[in-house]
PyMOL CGO cylinders between C-alpha atoms (Angstrom):
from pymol import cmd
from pymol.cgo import CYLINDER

trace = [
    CYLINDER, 36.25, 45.48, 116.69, 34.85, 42.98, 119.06, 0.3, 1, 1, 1, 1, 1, 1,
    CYLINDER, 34.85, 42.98, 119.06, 36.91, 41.33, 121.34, 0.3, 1, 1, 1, 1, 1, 1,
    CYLINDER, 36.91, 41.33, 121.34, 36.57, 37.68, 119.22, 0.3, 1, 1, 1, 1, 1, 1,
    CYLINDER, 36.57, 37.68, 119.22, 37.76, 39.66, 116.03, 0.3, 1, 1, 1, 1, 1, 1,
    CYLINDER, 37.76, 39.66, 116.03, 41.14, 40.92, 118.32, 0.3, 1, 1, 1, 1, 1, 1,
    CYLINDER, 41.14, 40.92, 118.32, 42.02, 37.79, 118.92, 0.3, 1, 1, 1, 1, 1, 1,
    CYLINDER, 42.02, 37.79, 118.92, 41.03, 36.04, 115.42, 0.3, 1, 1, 1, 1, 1, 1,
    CYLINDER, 41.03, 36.04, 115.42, 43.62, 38.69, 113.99, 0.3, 1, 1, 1, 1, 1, 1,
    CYLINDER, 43.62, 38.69, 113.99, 46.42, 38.11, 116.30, 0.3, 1, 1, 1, 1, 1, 1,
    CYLINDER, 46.42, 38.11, 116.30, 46.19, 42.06, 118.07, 0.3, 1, 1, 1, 1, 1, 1,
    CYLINDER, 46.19, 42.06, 118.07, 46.89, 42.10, 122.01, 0.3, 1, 1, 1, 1, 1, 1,
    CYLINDER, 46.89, 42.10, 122.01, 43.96, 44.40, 123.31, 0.3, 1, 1, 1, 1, 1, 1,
    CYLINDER, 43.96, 44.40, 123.31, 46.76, 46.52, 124.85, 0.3, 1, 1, 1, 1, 1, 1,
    CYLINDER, 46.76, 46.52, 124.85, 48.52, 46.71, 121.49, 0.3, 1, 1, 1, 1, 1, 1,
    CYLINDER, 48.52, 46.71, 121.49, 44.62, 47.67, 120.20, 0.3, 1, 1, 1, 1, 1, 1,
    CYLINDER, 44.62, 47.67, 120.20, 44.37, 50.39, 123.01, 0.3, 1, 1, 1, 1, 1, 1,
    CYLINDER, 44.37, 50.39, 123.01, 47.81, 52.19, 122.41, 0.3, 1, 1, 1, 1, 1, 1,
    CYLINDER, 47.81, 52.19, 122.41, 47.36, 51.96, 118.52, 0.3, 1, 1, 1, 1, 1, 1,
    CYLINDER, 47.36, 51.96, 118.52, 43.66, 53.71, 119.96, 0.3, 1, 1, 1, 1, 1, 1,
    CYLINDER, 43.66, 53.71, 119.96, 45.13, 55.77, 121.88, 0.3, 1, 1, 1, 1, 1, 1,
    CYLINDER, 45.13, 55.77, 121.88, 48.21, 57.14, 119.55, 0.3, 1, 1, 1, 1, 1, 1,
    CYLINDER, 48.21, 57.14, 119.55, 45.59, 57.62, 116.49, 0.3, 1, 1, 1, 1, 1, 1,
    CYLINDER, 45.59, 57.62, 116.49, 42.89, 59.71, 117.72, 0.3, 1, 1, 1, 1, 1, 1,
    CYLINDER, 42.89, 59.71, 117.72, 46.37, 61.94, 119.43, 0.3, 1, 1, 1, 1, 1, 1,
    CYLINDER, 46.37, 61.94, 119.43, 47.84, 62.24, 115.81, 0.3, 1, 1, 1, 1, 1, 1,
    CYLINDER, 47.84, 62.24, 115.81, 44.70, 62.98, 114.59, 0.3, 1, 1, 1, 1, 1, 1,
    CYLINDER, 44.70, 62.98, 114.59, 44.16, 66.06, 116.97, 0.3, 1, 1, 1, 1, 1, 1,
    CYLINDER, 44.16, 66.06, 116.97, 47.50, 67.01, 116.53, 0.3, 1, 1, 1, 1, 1, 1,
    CYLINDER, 47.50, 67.01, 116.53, 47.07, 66.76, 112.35, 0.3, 1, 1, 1, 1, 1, 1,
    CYLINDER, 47.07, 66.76, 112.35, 43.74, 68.56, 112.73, 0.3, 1, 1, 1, 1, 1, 1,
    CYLINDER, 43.74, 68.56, 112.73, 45.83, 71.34, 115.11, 0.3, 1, 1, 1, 1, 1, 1,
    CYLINDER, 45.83, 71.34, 115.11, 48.63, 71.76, 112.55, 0.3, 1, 1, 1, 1, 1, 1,
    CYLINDER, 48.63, 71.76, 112.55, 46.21, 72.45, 109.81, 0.3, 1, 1, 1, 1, 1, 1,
    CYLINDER, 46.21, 72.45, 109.81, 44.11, 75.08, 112.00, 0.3, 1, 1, 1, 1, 1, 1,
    CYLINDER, 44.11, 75.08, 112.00, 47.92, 76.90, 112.76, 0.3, 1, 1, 1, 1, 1, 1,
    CYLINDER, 47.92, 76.90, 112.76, 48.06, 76.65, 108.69, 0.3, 1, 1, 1, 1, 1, 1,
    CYLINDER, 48.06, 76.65, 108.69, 45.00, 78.56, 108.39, 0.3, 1, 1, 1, 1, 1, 1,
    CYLINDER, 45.00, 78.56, 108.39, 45.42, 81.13, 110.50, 0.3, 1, 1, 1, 1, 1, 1,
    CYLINDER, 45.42, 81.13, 110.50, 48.72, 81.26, 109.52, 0.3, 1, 1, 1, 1, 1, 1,
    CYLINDER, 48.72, 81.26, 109.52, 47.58, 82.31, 106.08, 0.3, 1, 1, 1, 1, 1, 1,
    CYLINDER, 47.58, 82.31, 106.08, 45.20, 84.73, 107.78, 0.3, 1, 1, 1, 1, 1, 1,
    CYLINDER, 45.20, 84.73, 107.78, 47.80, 86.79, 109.53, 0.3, 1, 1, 1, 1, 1, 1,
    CYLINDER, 47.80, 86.79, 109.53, 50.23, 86.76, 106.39, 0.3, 1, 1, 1, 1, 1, 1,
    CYLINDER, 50.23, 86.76, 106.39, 47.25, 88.13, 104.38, 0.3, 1, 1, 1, 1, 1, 1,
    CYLINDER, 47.25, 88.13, 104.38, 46.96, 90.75, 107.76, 0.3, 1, 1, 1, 1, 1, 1,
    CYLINDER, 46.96, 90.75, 107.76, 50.07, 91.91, 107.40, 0.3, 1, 1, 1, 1, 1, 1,
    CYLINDER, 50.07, 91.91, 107.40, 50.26, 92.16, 103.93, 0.3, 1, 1, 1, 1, 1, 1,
    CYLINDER, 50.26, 92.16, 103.93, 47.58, 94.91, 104.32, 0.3, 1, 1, 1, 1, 1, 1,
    CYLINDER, 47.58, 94.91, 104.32, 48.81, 96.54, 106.99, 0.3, 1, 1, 1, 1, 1, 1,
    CYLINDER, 48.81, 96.54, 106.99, 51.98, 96.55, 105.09, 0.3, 1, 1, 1, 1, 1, 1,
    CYLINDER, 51.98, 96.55, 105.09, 50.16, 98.15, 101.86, 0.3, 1, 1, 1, 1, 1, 1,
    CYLINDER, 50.16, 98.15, 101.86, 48.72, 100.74, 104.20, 0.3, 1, 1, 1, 1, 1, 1,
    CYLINDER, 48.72, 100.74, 104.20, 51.90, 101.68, 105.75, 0.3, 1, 1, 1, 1, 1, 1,
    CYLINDER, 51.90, 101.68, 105.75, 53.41, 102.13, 102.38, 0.3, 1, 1, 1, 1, 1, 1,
    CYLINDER, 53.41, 102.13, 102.38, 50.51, 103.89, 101.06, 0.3, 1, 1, 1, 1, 1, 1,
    CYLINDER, 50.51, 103.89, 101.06, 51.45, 106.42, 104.21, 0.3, 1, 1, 1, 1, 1, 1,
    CYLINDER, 51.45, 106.42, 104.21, 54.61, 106.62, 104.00, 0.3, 1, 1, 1, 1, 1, 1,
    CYLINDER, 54.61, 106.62, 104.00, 54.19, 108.02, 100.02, 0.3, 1, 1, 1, 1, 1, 1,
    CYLINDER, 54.19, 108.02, 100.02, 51.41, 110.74, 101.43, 0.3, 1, 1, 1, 1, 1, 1,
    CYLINDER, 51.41, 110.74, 101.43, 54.11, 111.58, 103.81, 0.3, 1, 1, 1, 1, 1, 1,
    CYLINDER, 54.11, 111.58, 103.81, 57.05, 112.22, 101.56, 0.3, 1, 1, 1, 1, 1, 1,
    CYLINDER, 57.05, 112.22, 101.56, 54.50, 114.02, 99.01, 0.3, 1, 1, 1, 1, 1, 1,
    CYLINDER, 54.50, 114.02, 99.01, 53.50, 116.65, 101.78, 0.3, 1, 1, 1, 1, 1, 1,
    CYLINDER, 53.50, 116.65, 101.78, 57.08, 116.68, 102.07, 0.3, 1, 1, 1, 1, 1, 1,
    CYLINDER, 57.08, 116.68, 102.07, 57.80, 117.45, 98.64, 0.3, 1, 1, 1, 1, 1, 1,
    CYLINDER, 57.80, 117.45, 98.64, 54.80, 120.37, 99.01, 0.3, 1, 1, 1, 1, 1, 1,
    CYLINDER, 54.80, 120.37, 99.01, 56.21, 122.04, 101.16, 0.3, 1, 1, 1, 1, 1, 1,
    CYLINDER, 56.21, 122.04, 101.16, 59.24, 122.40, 99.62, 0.3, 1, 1, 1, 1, 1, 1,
    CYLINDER, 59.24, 122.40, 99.62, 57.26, 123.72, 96.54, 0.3, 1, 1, 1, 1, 1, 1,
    CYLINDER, 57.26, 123.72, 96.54, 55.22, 125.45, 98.86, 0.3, 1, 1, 1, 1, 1, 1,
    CYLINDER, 55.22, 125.45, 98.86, 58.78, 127.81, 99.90, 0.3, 1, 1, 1, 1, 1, 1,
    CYLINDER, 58.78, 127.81, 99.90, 59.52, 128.32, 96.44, 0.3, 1, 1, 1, 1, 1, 1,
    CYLINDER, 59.52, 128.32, 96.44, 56.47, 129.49, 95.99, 0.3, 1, 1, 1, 1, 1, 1,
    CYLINDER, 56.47, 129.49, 95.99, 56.51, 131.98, 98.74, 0.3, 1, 1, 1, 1, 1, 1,
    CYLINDER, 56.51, 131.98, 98.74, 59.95, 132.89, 97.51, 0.3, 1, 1, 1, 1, 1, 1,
    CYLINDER, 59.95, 132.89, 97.51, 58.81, 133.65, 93.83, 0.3, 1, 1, 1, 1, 1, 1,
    CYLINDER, 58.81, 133.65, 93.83, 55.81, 135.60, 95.74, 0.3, 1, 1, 1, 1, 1, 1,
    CYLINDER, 55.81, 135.60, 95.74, 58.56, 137.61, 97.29, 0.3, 1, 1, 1, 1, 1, 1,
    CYLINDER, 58.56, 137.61, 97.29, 59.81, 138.40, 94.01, 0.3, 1, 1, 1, 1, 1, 1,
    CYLINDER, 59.81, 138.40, 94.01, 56.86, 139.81, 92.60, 0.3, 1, 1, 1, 1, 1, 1,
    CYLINDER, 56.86, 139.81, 92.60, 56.35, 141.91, 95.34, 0.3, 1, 1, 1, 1, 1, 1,
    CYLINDER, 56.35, 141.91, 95.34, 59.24, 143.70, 95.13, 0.3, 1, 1, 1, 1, 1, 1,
    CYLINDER, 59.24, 143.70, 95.13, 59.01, 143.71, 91.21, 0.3, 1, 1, 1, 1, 1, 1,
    CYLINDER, 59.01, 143.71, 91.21, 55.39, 144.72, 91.30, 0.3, 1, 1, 1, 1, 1, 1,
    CYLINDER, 55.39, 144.72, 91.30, 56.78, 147.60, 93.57, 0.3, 1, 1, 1, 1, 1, 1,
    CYLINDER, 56.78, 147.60, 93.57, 59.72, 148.51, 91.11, 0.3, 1, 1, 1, 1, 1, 1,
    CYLINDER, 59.72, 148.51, 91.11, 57.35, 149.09, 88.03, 0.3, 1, 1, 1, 1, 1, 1,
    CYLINDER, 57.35, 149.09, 88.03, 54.91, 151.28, 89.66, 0.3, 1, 1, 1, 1, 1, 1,
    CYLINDER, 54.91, 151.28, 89.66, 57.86, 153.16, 91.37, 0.3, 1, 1, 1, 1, 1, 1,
    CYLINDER, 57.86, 153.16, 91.37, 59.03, 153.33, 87.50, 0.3, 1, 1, 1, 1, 1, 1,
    CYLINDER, 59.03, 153.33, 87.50, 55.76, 154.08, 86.18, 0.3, 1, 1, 1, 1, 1, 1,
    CYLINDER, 55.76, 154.08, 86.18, 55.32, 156.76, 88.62, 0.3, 1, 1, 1, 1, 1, 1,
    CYLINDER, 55.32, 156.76, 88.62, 58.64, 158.45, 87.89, 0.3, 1, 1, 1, 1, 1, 1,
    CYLINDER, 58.64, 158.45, 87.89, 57.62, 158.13, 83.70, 0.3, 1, 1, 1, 1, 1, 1,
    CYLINDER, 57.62, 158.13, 83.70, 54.12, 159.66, 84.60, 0.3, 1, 1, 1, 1, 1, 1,
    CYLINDER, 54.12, 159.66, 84.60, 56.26, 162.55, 86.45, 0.3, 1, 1, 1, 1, 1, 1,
    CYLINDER, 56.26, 162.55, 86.45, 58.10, 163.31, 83.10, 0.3, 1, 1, 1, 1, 1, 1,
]
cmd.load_cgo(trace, "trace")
């Protein structure tokens, strides 16, 4: 606006300048806001990964867990055989003898 155009519509320059002023703030502060928005939605979308990967750990975790508790039975049925593996050729030894 010219300054003839001010005055025609009744605006004090000052009044012109603050209104100025006050806008082009608002409208950095607006245009602010909606880059913290963004980003934001960027970090939520972050986590939410890291979040899936730490979960997807934690279950690898607890299944070696669960192995090697499978993995002692195991050894313990192993055991077992051993010693009746051991008993049947001491027994088939002793019905050979006969």
């Amino acid at each position: 606006m010219n300054p003839s155009e001010v005055a025609s519509a009744g605006i004090h320059p000052i009044e012109l300048c603050v209104h100025s002023i006050l806008s082009s703030n608002l409208e950095g502060i607006y245009q602010a806001i909606t880059e913290l928005r963004e980003s934001q939605a960027l970090l939520v979308m972050k986590f939410n990964q890291v979040k899936k990967s730490f979960m997807d750990e934690q279950e690898l975790l607890q299944e070696e867990g669960s192995l090697k508790e499978e993995l002692a039975r195991v050894n313990q049925l192993k055991k077992r055989l051993d010693k009746l593996t051991e008993l049947y050729a001491e027994l088939a030894r002793k019905c050979g003898a006969l």
